[in-house]
N, C-alpha and C positions, 0 to 999 in steps of 0.2 A: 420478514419482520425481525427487525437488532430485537437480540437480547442483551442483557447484564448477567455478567462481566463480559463485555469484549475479549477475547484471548488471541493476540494478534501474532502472526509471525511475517517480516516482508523480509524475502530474500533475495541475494540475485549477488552479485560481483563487485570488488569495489569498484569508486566510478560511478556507479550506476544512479547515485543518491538514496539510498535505502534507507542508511541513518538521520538525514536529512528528513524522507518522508514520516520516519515515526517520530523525531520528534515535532512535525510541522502538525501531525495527524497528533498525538498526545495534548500537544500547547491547545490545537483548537479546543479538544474535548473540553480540557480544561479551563480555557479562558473564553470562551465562546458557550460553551453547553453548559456548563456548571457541572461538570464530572470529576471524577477522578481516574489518575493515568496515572502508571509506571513504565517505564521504559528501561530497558537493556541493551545491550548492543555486542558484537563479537565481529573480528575479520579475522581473515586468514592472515599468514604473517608476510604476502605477499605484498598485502593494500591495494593499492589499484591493480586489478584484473585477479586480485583473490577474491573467493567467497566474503559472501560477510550476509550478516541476516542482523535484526531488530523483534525485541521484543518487546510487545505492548498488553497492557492491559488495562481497560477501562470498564470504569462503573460506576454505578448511582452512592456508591458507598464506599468509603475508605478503605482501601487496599492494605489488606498487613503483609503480604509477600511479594518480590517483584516477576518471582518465575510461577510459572503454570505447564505440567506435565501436558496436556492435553490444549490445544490449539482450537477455535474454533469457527478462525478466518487466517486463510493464508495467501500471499501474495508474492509469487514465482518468477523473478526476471533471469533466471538464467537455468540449465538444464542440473547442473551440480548440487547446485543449492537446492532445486526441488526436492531430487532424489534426498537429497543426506535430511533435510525435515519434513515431508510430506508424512512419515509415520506417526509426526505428531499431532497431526489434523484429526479430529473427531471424523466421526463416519459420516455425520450429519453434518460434516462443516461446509463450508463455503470457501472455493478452490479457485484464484485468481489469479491467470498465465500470461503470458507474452508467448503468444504460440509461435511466433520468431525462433524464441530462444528456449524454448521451454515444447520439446517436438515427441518427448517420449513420455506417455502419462502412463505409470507404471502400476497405477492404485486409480480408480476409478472411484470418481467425488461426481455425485447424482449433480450438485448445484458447485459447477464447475463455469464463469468465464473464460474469454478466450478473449482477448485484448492486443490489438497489435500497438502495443503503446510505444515501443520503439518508433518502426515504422511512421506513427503518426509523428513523433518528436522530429523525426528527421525530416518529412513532409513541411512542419513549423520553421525544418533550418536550422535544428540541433540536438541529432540526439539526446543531450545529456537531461532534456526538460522528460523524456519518456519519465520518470517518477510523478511527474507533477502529472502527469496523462493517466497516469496510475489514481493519483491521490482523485483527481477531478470526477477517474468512473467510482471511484468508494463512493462519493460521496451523491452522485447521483443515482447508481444502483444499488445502493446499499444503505444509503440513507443513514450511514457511521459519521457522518459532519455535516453538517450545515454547508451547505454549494458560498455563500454571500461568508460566509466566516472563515471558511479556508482561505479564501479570496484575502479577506483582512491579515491572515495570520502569515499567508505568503510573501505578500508584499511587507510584512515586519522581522520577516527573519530570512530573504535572502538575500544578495547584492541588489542597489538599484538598479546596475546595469541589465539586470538578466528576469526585473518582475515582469515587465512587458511579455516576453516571454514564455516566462511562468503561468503570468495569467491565462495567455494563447491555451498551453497546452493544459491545463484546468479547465481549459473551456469546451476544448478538444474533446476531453477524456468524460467531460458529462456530456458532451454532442454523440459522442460515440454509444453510450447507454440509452438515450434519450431516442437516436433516431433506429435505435436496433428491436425499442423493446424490453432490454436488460434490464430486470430489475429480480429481486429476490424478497420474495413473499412469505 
């Protein structure tokens, strides 16, 4: 069962679309839910193939801060980036991995996924949609967006060239929740 405030972290590498997914995952709350969302963001000063993480916060109610000490959904595409915020996770949070990339779980999260959303991105024919594979299990096992309004908000904020795509692995990412079981109660 989502609570309010969402306290979001997605991290992983750049490249990976992270920043992408929070603000794709924020606009919906926002413009599809009637929420409200803040967003942050940080990379490393490598850019592509540096860290980089996204933070979100959503809720029934106006936001006056845009950070939150304490996290209470996080989502892991790469093993670096685990490590350096997985302390920020509440105890009771909910722990969202790319077990690809993400092989050493150092802190033990009771309601932990295990996502090979790379894998399925490349399976679709392109890596780079694994975020959208990401976004697609939120919202089926986690019931944090609306499945038909991600859908809307993807195809309005990425190239044309690449919604087909995007949609696949959206589709992917709630097939893989859907036919596994995964959901969080």
């Amino acid at each position: 069962m989502i609570t309010y405030p969402q306290r979001v972290t997605l991290c992983g590498f750049g490249g990976q679309g992270i920043i992408l997914s929070a603000v794709i995952l924020g606009t919906t709350a926002v413009t599809k839910g009637d929420l409200y969302a803040v967003q942050t963001q940080s990379y490393g000063s490598e850019a592509r193939g540096g860290q980089c993480q996204a933070e979100l916060i959503i809720d029934k109610k106006e936001i006056n801060s845009p950070v939150a000490e304490k996290k209470n959904l996080m989502v892991a595409m790469f093993q670096t980036a685990y490590e350096k915020y997985i302390p920020t996770l509440e105890e009771d949070g909910v722990l969202v991995i790319d077990p690809d990339l993400v092989t050493d779980l150092t802190r033990p999260i009771e309601h932990t996924f295990k996502v090979p959303a790379t894998q399925i991105a490349v399976d679709l024919g392109n890596r780079m949609a694994a975020n959208m594979v990401m976004l697609g299990f939120l919202s089926e096992a986690l019931g944090v967006i609306g499945h038909e309004d991600l859908l809307d908000v993807v195809k309005d904020n990425v190239n044309s060239r690449f919604v087909e795509l995007n949609f696949k692995a959206v589709e992917a990412g709630a097939a893989y929740a859907k036919e596994r079981g995964l959901y969080y109660k």
